[in-house]
PDB file of N, CA, C, O and CB in Angstrom:
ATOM      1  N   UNK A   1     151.869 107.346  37.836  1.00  0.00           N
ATOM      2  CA  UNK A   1     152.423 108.663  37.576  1.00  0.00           C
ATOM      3  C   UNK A   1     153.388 108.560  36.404  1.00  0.00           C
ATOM      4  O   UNK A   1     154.043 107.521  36.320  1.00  0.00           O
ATOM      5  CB  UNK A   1     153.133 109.234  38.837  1.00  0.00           C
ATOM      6  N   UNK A   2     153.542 109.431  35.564  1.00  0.00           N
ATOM      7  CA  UNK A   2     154.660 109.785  34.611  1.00  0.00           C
ATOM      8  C   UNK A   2     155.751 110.104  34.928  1.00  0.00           C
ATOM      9  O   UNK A   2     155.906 111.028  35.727  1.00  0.00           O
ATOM     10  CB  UNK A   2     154.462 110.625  33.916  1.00  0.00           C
ATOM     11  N   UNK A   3     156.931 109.349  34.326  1.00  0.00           N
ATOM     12  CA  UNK A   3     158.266 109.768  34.413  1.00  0.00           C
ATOM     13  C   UNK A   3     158.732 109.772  32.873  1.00  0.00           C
ATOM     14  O   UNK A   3     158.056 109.337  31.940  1.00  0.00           O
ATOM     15  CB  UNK A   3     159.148 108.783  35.405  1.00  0.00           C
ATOM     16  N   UNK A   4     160.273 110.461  32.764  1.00  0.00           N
ATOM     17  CA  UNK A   4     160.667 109.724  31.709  1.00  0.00           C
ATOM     18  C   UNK A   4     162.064 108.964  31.881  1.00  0.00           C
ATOM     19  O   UNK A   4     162.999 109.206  32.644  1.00  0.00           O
ATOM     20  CB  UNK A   4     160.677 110.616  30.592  1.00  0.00           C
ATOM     21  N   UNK A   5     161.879 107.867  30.825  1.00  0.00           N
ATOM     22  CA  UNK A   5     163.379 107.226  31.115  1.00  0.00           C
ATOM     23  C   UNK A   5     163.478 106.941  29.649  1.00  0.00           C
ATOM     24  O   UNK A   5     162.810 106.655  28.655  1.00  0.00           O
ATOM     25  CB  UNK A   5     163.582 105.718  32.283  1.00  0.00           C
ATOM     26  N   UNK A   6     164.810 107.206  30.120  1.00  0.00           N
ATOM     27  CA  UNK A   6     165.767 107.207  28.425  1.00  0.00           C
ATOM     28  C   UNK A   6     165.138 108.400  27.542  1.00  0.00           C
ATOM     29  O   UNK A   6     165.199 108.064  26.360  1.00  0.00           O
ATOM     30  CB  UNK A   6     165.471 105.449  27.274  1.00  0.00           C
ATOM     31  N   UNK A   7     164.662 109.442  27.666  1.00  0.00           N
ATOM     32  CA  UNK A   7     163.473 109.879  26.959  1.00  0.00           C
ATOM     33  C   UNK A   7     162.667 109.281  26.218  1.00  0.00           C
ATOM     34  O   UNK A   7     162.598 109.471  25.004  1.00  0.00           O
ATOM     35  CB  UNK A   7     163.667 110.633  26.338  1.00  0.00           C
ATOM     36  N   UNK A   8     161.945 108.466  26.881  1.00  0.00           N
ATOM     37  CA  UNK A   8     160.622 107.929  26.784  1.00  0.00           C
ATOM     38  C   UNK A   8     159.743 108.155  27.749  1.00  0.00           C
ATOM     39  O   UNK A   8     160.393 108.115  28.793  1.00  0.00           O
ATOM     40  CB  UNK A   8     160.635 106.707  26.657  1.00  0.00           C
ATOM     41  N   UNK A   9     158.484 108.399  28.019  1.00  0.00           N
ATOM     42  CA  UNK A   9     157.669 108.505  28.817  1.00  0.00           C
ATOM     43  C   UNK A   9     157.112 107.215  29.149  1.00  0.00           C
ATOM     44  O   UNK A   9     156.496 106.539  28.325  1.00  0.00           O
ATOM     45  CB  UNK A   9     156.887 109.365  28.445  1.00  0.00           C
ATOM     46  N   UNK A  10     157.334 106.836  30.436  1.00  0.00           N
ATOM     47  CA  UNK A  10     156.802 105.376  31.228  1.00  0.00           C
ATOM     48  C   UNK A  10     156.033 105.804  32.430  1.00  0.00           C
ATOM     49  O   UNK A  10     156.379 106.783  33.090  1.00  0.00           O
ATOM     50  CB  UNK A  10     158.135 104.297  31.815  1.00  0.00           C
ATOM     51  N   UNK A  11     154.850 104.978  32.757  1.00  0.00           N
ATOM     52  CA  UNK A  11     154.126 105.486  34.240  1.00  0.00           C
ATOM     53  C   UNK A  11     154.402 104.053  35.049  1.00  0.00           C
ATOM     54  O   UNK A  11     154.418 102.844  34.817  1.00  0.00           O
ATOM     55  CB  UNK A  11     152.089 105.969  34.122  1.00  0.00           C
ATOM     56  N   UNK A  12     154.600 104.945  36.106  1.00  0.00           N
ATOM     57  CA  UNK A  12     155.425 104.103  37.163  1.00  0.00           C
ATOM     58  C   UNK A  12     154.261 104.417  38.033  1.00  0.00           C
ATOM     59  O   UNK A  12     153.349 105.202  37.776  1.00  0.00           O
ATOM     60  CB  UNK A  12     157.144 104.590  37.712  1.00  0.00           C
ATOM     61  N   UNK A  13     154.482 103.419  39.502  1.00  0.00           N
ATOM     62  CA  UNK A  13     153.109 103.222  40.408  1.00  0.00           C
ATOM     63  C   UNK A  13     153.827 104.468  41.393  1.00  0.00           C
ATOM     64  O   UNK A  13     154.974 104.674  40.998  1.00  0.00           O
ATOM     65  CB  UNK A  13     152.713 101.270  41.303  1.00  0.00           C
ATOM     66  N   UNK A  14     153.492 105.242  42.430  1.00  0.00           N
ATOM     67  CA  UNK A  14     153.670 106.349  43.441  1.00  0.00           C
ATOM     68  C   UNK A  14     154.322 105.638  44.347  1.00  0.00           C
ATOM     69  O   UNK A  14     153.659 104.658  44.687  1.00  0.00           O
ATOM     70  CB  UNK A  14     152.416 107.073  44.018  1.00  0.00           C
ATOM     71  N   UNK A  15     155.705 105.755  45.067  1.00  0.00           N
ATOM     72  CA  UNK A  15     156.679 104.910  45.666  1.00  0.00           C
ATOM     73  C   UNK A  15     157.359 104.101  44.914  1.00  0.00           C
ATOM     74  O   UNK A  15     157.402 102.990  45.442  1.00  0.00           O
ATOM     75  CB  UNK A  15     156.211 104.202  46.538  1.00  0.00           C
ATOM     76  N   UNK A  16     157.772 104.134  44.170  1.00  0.00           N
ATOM     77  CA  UNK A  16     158.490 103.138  43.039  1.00  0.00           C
ATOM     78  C   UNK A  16     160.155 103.744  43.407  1.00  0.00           C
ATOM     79  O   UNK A  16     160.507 104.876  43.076  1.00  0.00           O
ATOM     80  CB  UNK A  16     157.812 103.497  40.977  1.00  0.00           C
ATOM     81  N   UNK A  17     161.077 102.747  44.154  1.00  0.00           N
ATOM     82  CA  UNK A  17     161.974 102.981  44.238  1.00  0.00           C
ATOM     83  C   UNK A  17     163.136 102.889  42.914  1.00  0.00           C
ATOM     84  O   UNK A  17     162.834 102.001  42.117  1.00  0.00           O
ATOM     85  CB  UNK A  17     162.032 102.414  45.208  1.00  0.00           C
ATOM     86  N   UNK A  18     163.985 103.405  42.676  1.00  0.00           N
ATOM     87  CA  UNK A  18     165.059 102.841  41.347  1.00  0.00           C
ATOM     88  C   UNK A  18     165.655 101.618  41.615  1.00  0.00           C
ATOM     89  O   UNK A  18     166.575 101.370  40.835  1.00  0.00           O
ATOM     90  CB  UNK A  18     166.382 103.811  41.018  1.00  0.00           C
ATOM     91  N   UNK A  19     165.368 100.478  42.744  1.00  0.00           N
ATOM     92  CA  UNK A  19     165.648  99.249  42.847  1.00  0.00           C
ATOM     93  C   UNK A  19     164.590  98.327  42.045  1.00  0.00           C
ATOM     94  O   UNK A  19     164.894  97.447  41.239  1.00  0.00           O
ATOM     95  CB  UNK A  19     165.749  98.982  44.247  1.00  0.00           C
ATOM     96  N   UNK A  20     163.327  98.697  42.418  1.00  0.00           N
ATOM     97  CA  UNK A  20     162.130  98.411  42.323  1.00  0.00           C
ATOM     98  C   UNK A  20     161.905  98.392  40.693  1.00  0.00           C
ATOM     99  O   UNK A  20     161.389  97.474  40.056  1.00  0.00           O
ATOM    100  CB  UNK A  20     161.301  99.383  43.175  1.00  0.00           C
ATOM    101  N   UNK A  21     162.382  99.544  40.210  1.00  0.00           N
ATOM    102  CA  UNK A  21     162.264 100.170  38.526  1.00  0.00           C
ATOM    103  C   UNK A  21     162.733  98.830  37.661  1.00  0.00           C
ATOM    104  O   UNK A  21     161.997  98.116  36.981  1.00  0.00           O
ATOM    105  CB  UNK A  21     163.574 101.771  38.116  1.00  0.00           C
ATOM    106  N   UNK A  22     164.234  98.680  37.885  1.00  0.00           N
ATOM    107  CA  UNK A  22     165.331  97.830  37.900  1.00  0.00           C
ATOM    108  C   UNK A  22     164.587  96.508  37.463  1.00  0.00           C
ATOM    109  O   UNK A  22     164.658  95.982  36.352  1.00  0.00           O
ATOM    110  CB  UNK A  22     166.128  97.788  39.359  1.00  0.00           C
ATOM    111  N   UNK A  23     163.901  96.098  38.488  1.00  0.00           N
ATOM    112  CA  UNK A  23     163.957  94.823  38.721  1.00  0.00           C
ATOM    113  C   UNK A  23     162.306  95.004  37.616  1.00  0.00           C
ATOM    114  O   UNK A  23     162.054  94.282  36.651  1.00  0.00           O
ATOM    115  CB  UNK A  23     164.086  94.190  40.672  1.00  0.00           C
ATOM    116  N   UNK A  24     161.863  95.573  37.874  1.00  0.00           N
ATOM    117  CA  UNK A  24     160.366  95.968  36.526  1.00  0.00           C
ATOM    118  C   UNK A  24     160.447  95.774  35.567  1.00  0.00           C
ATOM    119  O   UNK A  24     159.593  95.187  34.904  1.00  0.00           O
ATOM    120  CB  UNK A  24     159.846  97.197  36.128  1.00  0.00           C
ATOM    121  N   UNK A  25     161.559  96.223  35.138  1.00  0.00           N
ATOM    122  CA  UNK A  25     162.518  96.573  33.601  1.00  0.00           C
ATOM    123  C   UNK A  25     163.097  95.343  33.252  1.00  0.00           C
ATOM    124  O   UNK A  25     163.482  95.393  32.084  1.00  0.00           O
ATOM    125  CB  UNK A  25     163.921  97.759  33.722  1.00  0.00           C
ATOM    126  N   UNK A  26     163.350  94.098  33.864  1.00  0.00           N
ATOM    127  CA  UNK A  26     163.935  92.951  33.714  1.00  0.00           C
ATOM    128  C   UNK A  26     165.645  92.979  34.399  1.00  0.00           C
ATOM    129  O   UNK A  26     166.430  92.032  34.445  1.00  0.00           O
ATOM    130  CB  UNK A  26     163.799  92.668  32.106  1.00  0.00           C
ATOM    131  N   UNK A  27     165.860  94.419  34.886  1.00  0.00           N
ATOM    132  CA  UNK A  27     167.418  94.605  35.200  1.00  0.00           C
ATOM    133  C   UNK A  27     167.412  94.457  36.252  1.00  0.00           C
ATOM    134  O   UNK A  27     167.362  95.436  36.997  1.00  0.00           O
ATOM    135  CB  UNK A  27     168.165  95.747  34.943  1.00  0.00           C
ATOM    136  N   UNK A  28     167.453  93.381  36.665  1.00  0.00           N
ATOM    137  CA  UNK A  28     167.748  93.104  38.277  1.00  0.00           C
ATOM    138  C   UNK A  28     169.068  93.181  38.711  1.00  0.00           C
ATOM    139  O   UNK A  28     169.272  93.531  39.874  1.00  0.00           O
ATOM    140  CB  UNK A  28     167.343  91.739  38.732  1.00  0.00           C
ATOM    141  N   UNK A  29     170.460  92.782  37.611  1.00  0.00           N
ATOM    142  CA  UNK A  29     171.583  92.769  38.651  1.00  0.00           C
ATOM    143  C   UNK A  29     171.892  94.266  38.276  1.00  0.00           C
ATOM    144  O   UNK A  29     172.260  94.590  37.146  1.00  0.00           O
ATOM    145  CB  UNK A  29     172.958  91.520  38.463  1.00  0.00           C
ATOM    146  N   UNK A  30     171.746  95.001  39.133  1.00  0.00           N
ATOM    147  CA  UNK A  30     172.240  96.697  38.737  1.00  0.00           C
ATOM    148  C   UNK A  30     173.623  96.677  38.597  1.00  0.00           C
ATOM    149  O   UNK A  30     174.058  97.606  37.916  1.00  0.00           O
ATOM    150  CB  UNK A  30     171.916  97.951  39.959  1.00  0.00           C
ATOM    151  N   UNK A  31     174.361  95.978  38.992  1.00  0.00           N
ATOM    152  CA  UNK A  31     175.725  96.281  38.543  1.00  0.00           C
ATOM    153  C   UNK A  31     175.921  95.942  36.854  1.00  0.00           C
ATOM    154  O   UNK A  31     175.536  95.057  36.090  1.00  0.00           O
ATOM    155  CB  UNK A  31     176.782  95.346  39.505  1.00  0.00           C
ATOM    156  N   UNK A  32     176.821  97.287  36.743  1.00  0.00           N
ATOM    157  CA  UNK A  32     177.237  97.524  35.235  1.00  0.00           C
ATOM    158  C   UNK A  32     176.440  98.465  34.659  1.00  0.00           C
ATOM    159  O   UNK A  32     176.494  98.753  33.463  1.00  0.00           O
ATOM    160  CB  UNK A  32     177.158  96.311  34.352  1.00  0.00           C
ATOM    161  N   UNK A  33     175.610  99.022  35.554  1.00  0.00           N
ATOM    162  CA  UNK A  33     174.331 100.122  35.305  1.00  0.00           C
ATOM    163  C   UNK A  33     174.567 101.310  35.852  1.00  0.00           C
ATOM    164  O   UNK A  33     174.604 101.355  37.082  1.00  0.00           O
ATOM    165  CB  UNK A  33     172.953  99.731  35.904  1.00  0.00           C
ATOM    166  N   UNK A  34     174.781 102.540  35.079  1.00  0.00           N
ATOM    167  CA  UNK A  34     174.851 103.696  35.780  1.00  0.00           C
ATOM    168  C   UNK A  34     172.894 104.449  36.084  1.00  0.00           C
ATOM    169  O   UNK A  34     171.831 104.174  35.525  1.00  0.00           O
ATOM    170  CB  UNK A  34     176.052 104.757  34.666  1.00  0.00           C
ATOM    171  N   UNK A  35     173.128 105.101  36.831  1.00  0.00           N
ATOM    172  CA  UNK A  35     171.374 105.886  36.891  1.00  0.00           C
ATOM    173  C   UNK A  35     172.088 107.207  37.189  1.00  0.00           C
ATOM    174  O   UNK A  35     173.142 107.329  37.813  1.00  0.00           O
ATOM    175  CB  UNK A  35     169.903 105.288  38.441  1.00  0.00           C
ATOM    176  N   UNK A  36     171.078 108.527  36.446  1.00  0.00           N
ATOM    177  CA  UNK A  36     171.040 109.158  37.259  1.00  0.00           C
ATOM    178  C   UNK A  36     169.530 109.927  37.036  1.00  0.00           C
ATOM    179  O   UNK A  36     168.952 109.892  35.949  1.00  0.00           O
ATOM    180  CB  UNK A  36     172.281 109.820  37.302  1.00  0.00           C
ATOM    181  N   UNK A  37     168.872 110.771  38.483  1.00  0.00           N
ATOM    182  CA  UNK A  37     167.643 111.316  37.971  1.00  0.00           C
ATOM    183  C   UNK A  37     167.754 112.937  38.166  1.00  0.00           C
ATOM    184  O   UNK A  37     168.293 113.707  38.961  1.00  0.00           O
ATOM    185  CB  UNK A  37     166.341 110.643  38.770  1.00  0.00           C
ATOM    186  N   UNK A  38     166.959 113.018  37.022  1.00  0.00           N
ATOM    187  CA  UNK A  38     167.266 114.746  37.005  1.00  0.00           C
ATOM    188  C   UNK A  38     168.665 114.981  36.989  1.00  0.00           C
ATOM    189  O   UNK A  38     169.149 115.913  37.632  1.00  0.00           O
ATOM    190  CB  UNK A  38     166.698 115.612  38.371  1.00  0.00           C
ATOM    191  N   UNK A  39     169.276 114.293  36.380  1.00  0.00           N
ATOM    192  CA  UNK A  39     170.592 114.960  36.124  1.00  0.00           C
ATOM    193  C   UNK A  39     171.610 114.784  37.001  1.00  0.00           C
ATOM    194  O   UNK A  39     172.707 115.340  36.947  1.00  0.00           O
ATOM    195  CB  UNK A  39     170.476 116.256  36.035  1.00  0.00           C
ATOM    196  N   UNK A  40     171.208 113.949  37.868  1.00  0.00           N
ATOM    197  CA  UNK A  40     171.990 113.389  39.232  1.00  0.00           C
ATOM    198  C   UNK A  40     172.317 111.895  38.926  1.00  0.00           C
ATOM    199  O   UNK A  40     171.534 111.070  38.455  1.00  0.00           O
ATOM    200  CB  UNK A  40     170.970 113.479  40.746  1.00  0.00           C
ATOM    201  N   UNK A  41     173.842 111.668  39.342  1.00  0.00           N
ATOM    202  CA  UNK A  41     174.115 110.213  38.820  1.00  0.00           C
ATOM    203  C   UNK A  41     173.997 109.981  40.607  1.00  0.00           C
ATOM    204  O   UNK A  41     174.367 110.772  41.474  1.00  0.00           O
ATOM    205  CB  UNK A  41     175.919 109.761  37.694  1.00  0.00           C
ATOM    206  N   UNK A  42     173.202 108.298  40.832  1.00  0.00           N
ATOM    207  CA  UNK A  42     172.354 108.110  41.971  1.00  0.00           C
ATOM    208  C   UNK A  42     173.885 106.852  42.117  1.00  0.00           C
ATOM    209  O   UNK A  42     174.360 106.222  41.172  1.00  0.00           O
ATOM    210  CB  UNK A  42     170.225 107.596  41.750  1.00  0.00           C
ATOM    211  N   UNK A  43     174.294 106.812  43.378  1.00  0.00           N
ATOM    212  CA  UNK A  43     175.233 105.282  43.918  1.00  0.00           C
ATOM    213  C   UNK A  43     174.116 104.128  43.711  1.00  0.00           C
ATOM    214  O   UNK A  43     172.901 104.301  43.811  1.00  0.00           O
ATOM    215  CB  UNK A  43     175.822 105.277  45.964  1.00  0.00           C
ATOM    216  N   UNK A  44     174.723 103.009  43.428  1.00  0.00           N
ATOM    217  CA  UNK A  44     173.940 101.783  43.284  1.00  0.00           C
ATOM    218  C   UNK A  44     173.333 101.384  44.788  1.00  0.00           C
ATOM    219  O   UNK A  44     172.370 100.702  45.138  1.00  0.00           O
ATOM    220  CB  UNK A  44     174.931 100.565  42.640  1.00  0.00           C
ATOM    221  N   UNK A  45     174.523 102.258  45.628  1.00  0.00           N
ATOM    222  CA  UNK A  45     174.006 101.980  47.776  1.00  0.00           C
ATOM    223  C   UNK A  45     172.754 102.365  47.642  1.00  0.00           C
ATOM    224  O   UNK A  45     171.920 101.580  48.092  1.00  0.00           O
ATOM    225  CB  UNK A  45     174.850 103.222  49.388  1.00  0.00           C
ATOM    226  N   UNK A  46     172.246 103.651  47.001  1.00  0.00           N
ATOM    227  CA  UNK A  46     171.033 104.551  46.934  1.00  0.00           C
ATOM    228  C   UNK A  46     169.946 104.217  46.278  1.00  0.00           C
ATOM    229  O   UNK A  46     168.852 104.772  46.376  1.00  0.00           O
ATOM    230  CB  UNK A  46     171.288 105.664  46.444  1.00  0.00           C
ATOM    231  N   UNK A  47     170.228 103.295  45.590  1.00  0.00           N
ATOM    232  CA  UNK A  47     168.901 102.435  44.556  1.00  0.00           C
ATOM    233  C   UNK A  47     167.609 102.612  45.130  1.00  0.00           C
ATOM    234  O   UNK A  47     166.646 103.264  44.726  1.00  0.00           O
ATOM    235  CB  UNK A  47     169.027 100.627  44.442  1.00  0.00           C
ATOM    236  N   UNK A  48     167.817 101.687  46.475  1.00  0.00           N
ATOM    237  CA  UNK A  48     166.753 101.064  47.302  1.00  0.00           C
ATOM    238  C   UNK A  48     165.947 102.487  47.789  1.00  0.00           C
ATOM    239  O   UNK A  48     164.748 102.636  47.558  1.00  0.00           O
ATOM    240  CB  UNK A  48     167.447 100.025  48.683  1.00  0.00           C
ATOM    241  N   UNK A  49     166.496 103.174  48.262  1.00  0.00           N
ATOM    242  CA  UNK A  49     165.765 104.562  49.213  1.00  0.00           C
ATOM    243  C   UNK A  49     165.450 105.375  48.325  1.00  0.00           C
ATOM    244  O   UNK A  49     164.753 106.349  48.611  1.00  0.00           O
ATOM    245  CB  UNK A  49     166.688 105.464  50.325  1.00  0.00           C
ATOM    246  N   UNK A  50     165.810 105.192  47.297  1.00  0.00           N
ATOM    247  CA  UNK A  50     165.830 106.390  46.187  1.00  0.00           C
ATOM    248  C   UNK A  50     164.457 106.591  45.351  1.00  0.00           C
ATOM    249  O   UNK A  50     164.510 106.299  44.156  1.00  0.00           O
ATOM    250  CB  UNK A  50     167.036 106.064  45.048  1.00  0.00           C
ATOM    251  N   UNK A  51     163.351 107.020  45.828  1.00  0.00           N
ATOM    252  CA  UNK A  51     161.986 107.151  45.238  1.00  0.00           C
ATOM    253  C   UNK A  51     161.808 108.069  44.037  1.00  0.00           C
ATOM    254  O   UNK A  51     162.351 109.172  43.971  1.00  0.00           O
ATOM    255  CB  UNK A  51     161.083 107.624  46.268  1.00  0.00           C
ATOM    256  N   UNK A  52     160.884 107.473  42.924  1.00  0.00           N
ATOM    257  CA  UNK A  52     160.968 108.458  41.680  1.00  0.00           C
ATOM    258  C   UNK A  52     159.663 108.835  41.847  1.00  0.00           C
ATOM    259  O   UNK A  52     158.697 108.127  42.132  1.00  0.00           O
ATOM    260  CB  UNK A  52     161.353 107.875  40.115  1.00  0.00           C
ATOM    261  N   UNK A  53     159.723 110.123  41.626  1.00  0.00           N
ATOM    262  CA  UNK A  53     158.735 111.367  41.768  1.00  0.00           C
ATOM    263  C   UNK A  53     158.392 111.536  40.577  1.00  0.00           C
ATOM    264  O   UNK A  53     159.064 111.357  39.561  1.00  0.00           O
ATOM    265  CB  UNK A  53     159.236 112.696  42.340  1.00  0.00           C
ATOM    266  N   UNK A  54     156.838 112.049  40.738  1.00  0.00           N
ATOM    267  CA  UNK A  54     156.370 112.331  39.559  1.00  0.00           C
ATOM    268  C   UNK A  54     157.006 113.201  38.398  1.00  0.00           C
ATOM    269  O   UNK A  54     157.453 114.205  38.952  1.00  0.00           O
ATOM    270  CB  UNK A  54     155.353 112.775  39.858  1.00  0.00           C
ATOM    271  N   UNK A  55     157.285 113.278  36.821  1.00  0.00           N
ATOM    272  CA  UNK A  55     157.928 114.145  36.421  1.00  0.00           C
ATOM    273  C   UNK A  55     159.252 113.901  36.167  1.00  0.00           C
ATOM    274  O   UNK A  55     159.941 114.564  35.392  1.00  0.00           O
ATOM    275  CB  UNK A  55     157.762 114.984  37.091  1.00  0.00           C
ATOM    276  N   UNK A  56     159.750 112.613  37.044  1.00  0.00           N
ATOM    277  CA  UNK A  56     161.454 112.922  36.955  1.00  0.00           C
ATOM    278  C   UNK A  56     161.632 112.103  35.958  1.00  0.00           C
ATOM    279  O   UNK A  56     161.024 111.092  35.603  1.00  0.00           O
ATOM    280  CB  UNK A  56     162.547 112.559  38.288  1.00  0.00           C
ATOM    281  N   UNK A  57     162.921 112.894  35.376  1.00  0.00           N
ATOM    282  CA  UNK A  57     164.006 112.251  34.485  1.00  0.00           C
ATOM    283  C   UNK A  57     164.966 111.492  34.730  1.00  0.00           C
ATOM    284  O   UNK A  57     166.014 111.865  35.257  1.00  0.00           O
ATOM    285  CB  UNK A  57     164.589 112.949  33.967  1.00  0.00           C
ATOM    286  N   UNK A  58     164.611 109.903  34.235  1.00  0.00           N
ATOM    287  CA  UNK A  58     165.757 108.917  34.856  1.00  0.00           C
ATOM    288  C   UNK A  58     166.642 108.621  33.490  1.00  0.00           C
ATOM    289  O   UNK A  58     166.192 108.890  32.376  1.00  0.00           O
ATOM    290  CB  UNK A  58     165.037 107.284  35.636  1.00  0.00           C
ATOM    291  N   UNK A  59     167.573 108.207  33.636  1.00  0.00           N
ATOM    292  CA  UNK A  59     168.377 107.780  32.807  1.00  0.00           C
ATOM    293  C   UNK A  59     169.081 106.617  33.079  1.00  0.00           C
ATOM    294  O   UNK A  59     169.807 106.667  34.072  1.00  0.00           O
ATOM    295  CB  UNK A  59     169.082 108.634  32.559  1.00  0.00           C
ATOM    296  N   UNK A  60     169.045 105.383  32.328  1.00  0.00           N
ATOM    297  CA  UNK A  60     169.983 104.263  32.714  1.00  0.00           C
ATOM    298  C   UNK A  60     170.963 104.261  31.632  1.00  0.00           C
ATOM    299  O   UNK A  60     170.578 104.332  30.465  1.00  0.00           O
ATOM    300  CB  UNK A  60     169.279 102.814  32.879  1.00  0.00           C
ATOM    301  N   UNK A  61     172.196 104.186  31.930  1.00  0.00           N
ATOM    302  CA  UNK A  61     173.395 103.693  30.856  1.00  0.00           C
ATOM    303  C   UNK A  61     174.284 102.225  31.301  1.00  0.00           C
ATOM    304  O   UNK A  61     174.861 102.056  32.375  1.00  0.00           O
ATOM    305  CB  UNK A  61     174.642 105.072  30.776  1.00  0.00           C
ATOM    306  N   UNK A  62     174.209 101.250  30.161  1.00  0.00           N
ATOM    307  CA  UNK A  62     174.747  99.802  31.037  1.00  0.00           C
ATOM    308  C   UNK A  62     176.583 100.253  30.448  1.00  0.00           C
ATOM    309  O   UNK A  62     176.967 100.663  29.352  1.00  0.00           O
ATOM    310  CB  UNK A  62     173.793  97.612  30.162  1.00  0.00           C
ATOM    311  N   UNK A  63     177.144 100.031  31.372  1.00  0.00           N
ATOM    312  CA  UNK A  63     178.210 100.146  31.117  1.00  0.00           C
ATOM    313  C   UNK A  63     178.887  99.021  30.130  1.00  0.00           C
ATOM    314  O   UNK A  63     178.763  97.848  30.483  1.00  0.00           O
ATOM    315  CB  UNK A  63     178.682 100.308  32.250  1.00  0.00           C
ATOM    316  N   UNK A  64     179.444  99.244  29.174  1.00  0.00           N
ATOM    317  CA  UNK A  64     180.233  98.337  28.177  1.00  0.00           C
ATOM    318  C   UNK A  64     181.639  97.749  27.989  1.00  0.00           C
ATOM    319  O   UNK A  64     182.486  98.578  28.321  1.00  0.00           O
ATOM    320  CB  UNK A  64     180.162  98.870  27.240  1.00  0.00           C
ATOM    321  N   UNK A  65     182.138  96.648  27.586  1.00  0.00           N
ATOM    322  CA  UNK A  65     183.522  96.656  27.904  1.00  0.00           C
ATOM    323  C   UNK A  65     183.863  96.925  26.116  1.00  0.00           C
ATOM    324  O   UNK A  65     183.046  96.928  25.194  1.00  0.00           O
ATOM    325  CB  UNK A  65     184.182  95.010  28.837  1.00  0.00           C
ATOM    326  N   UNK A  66     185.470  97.151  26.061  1.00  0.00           N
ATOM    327  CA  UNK A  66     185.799  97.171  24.465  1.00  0.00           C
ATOM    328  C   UNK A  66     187.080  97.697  24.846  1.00  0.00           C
ATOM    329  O   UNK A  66     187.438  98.253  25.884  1.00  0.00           O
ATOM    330  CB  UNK A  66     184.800  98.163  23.267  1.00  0.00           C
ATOM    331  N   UNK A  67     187.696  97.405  23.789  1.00  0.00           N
ATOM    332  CA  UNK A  67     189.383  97.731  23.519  1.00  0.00           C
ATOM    333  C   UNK A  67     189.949  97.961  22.472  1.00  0.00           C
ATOM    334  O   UNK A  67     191.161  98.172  22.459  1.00  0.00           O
ATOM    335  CB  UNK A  67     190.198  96.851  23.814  1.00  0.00           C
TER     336      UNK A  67
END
């Protein structure tokens, strides 16, 4: 199925959790990673249960340090 992330269009398999995505993507340690889909920023607790539906808009931002 089609999603997009980052605005890019990627097809993901039907049950593909945002833990699952993560770890697809090479980003396995989610910390330092914000998500949100459709416009919803998702808790890192919620990764695992959190299924991407056809259509949706994910967004990852890695959080940065600087001073």
């Amino acid at each position: 199925m089609n999603i997009t992330l980052n605005e890019e269009n990627l097809e993901v398999a039907e049950g593909t959790s945002l833990s699952l995505l993560l770890k697809s993507l090479g980003r396995d340690d989610s910390r330092g990673w914000a998500v949100a889909v459709n416009e919803k920023v998702i808790p890192r607790s919620d990764f695992e249960e959190t299924i991407i539906m056809k259509g949706d808009q994910v967004i990852f931002i890695q959080a940065t340090q600087g001073g």
